[in-house]
C-alpha positions as CSV (number, residue, x, y, z in Angstrom):
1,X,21.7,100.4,46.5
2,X,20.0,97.4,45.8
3,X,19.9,98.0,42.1
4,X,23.6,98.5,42.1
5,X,25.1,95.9,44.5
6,X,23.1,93.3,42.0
7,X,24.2,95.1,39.0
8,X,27.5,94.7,39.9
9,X,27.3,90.8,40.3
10,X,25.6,90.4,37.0
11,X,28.5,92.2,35.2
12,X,30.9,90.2,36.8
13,X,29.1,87.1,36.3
14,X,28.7,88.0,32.8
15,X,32.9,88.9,32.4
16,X,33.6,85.7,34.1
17,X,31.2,83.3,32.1
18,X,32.4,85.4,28.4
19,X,36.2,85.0,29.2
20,X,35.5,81.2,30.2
21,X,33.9,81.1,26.7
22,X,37.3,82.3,24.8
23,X,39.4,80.4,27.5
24,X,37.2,77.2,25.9
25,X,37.8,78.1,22.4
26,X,41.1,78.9,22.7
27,X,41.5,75.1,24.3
28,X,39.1,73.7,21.5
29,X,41.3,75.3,19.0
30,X,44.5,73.9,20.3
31,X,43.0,70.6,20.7
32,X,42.1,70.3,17.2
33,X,45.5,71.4,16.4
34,X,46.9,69.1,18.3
35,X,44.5,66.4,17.0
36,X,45.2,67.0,13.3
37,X,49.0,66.5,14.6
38,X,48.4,63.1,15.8
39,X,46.6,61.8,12.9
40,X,48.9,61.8,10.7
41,X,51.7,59.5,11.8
42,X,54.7,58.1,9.7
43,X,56.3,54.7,10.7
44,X,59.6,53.3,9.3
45,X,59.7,50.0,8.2
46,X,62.8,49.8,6.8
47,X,66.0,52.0,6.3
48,X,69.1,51.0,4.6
49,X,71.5,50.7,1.4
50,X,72.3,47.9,-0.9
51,X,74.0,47.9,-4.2
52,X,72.9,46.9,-7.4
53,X,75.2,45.7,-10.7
54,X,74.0,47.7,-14.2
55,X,73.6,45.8,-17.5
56,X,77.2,47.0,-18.0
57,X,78.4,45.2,-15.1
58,X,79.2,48.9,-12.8
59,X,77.9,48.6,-9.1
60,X,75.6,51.6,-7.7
61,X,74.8,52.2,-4.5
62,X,71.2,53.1,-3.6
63,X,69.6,54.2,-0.3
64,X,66.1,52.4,0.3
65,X,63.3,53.3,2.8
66,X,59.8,52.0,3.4
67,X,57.4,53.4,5.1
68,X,54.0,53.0,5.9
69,X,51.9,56.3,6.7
70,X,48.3,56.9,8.5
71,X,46.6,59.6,7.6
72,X,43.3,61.1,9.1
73,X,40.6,62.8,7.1
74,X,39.9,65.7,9.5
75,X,43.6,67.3,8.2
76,X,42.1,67.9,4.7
77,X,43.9,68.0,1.5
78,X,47.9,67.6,2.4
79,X,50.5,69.5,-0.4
80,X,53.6,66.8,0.4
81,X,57.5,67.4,-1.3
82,X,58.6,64.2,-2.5
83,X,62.3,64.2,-2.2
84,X,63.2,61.1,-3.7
85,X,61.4,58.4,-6.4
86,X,58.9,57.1,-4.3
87,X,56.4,54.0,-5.6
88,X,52.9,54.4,-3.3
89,X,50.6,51.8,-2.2
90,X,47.1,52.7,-0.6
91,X,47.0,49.5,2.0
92,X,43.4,50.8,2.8
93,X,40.8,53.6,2.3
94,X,40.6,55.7,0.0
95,X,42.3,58.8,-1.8
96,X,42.3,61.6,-4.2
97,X,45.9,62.3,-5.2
98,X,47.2,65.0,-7.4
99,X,50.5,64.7,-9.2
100,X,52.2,67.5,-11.6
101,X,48.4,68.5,-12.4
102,X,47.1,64.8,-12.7
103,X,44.0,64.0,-10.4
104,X,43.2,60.2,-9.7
105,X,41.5,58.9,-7.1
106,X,43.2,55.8,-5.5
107,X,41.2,52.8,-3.6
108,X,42.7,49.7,-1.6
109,X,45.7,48.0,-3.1
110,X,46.2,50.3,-6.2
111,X,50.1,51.3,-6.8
112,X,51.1,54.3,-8.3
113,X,54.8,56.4,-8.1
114,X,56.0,60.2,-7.9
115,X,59.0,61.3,-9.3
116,X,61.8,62.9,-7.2
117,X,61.3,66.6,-6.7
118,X,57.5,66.6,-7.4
119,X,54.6,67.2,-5.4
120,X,51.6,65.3,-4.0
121,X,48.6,66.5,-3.0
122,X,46.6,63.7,-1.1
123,X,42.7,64.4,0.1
124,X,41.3,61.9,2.3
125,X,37.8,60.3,1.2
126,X,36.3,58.7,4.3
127,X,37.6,58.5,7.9
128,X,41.5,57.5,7.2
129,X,43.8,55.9,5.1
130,X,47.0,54.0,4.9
131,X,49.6,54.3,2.7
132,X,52.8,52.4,2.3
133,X,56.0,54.6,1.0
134,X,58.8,52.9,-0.5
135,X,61.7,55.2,-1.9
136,X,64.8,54.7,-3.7
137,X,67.8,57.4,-3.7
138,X,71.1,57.5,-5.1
């Protein structure tokens, strides 16, 4: 009886320590979700329209925006639609980018654009980086 009453504790000890363990990384796993969330984060600078006069004297209306984004390494690469002509600066870090099949690895203070409708894929190299977004719509 004694042989029992202590196997029985040692079961349940072991059921509630293993279901603690996939309680944890259930947690862990959300946290890190969670986590890659947060780090990246999009600020708007600036949102607005203004007009411009062509060559020929016709006035268009354009939408402009500027933003500047963070982005943390521990997402990995990030596929990202770009909706609209949009001119890129790297305000620190460092970056791989590929454009329409074109790989180039951006540091600190380089510019480069994307054309409406394409799509960037950015890897972080290091810890984080910032970007600045500026993009012009009809």
């Amino acid at each position: 009886m004694n042989k029992l009453y202590v196997a029985r504790w040692m079961f349940f000890f072991l059921l509630v320590f293993t279901a603690g363990g996939v309680h944890s990384a259930q947690d862990d796993a959300k946290r890190k979700g969670a986590e890659a969330w947060k780090s990246f984060r999009v600020q708007e600078r600036y949102a607005g329209k203004m007009q411009l006069k062509t060559k020929e004297g016709k006035t268009i209306a354009l939408s402009v925006a500027t933003r500047v984004w963070s982005i943390d390494a521990t997402l990995g690469p990030q596929a990202l639609h770009v909706n609209d002509f949009t001119v890129f600066q790297l305000r620190g870090g460092k970056v791989k980018a590929l454009i329409e099949g074109v790989e180039n690895t951006r540091s600190t203070d380089e510019y480069w654009t994307v054309p409406a409708g394409a799509t960037m894929t950015l890897e972080v190299k290091g810890e984080t980086a910032l970007l600045e977004a500026m993009t012009v719509s009809e």
